[in-house]
N, C-alpha and C positions, 0 to 999 in steps of 0.2 A: 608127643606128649600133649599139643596142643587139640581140645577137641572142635568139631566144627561148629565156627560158629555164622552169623548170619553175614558177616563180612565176608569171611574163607568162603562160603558157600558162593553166595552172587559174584565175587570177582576170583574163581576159580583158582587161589591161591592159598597157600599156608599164612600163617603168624610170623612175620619177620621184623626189623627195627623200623619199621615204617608205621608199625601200627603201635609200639611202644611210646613212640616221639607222638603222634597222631593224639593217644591216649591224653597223654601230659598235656599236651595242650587244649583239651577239651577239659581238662582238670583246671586249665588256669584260668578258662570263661564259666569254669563250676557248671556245666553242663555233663553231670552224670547220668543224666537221663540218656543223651545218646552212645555214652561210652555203653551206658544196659543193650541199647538197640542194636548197634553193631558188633559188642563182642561176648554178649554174656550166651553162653550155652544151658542146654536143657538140663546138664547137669551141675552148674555154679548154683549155689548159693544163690538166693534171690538176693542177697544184698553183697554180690561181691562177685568179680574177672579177675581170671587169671591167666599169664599170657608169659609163652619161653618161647628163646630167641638163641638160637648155636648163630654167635658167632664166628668170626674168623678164628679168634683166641680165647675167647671167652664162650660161657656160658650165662644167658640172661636169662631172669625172671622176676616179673614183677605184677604184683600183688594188690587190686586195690578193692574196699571197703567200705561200708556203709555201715557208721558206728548209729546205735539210737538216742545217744548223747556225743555233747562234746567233749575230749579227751585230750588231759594236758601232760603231754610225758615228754623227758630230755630227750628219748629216740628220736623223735623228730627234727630232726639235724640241717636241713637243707629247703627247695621248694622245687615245683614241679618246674623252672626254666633251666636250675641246674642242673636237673636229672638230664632234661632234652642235653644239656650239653655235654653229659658223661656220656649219653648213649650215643649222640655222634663222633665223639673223640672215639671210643672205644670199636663203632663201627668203622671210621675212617683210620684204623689201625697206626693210630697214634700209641707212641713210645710208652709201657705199662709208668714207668716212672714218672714220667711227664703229666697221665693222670693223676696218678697219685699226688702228685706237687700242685697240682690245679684243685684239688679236692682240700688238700690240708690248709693253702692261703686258704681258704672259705674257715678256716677253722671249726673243718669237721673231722671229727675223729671218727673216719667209717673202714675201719681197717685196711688189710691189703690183698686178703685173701682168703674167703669174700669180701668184693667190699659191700657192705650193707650204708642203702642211704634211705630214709627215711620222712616223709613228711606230712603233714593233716593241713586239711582245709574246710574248715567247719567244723561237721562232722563224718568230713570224707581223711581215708585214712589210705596213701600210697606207700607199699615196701618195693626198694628193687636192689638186687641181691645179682652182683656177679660175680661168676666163678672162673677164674683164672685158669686156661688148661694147663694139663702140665704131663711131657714136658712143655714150656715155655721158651718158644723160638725166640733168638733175638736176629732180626734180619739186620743184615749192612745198611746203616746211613747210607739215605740217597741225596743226592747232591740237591742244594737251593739256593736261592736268588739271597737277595740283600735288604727287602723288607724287614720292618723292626719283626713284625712275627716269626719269620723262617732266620731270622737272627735269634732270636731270645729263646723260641721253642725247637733250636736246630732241624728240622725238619720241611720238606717241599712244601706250597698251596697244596688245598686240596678241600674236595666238596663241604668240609668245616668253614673252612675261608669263606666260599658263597654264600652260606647260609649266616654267619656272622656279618656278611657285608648287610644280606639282606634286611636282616633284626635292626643294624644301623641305620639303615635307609628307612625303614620304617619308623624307627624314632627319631629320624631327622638329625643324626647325632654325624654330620659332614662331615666335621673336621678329625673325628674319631676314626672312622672308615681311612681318612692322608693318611694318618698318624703312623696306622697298622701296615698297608698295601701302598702306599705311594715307591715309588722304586728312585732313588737318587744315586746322583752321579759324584764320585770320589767323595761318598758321603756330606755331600753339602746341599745343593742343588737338586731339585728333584731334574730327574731326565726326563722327563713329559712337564707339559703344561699343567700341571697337575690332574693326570688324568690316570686312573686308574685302573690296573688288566689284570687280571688274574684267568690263567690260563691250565686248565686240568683236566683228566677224562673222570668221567664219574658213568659205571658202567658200562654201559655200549657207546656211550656218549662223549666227544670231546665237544668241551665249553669251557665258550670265552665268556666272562663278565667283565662293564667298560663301566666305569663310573664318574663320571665328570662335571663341573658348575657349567650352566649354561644362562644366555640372556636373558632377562624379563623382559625387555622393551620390544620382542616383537614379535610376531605372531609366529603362533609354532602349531604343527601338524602334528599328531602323533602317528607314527606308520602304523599299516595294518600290523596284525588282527585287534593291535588298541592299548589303551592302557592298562596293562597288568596291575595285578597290585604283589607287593612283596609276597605276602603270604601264598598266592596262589604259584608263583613264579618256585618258593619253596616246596608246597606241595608237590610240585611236579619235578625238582631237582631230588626227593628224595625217592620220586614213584623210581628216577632212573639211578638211582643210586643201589636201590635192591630191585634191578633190572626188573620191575615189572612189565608186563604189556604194553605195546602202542597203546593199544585200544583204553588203557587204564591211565594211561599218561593223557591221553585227547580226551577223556573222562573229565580231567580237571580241569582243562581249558572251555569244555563246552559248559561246562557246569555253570561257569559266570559267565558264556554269553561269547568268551572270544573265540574267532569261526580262524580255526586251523584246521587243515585238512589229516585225513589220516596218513596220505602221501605224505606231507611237510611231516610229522613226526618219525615217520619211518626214514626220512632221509635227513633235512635239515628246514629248520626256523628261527624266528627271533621272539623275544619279548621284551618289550620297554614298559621303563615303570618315570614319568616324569611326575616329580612332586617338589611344590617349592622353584626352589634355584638348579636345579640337579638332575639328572638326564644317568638313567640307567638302563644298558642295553647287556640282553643274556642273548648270544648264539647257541644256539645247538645244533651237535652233527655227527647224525648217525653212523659210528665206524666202520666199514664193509672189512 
């Protein structure tokens, strides 16, 4: 359904939830100008993308717009970080219920089937609309650790986790990151020095994410290829999430400068992000 556009064309792929996430987030630095360059087609609308996504269980589509004023209506229920986080729940085939319970604390009423979520910024206007296939498998509970997350949301880590750790690490938000992922011992005691692992395959990929306080008082190296920064460390956990290309995973690394080889992608790498008091390391390894 999707037609080609200037993105699909240069990285010889279709429209998947990488470029819906991608989208939003260019929504949230109000740069529609490049959302126009990379995904608008010859036949959109000069003031409007539109972009579908089969997932696993669902069906996604979302809609965005270029009003010539601004418009104040209750559909607009939500904002473009929430969306990113239904669209990775939803990708990372989290429990339909479980969205829906994450959706309504927001005190949105965006149904269940579709659910429609809604939001404007300025005079940009985003709809995304999934459809729930049906039938509607429910797969067996897989077993999880002892994290307040995989307590509270019954369900294993998973490339949610990383990308949640990451949004914290970026906002410096430390103690939130223990809160969620620290793992303790007969519930009291954390069982690490408060050091945090979150361990899951995400594509062809298994990775580890280590997150821990470390010293200010003395000189510290950052190992090659350097200091990543979150965002980029994410970009590239979701290139491997909808299995793209080496070649488009080492895309984002060279883009800011860090020198990975195409070998280390196709086998294994690291990336560290120090900022502050706090030392974050991602492994990746290519599963043969």
């Amino acid at each position: 359904m999707n037609l080609a556009c200037p993105i699909c064309v240069s990285e010889q792929r279709d429209i998947d939830g990488f470029d819906l996430i991608t989208v939003l987030g260019l929504m949230k630095e109000y740069n529609w100008r490049e959302i126009w360059r990379r995904y608008q087609t010859s036949q959109d609308n000069r003031d409007s993308v539109s972009m579908y996504f089969q997932a696993r269980n669902y069906f996604l589509e979302m809609h965005v717009q270029k009003m010539h004023r601004i418009i104040l209506s209750e559909k607009f229920n939500t904002n473009p970080f929430f969306m990113q986080q239904v669209i990775q729940r939803i990708t990372a085939s989290h429990d339909h219920e479980l969205i829906l319970s994450k959706i309504r604390k927001q005190g949105i009423d965006g149904g269940e089937n579709p659910i429609c979520l809604s939001c404007s910024m300025g005079n940009m206007i985003i709809d995304l609309i999934v459809n729930k296939n049906e039938p509607f498998p429910h797969p067996p509970k897989a077993p999880h650790g002892t994290t307040e997350i995989e307590t509270k949301e019954d369900r294993p880590l998973d490339v949610y986790d990383l990308s949640s750790t990451l949004y914290l690490c970026q906002q410096n938000l430390t103690e939130s990151i223990f809160r969620r992922y620290l793992v303790y011992d007969n519930g009291s005691r954390p069982a690490s020095d408060r050091r945090v692992h979150i361990s899951t395959k995400v594509g062809n990929y298994d990775v580890n994410l280590f997150f821990e306080l470390i010293l200010t008082n003395e000189e510290l190296t950052v190992p090659p290829p350097g200091n990543a920064s979150a965002a980029t460390i994410h970009q590239v956990l979701q290139r491997m999430n909808f299995k793209h290309t080496p070649e488009l995973i080492l895309y984002e690394l060279r883009n800011v400068g860090l020198e990975v080889s195409l070998e280390q992608i196709q086998t294994k790498f690291s990336l560290h992000r120090y900022i502050n008091n706090t030392a974050l390391k991602v492994d990746f390894s290519h599963a043969s």
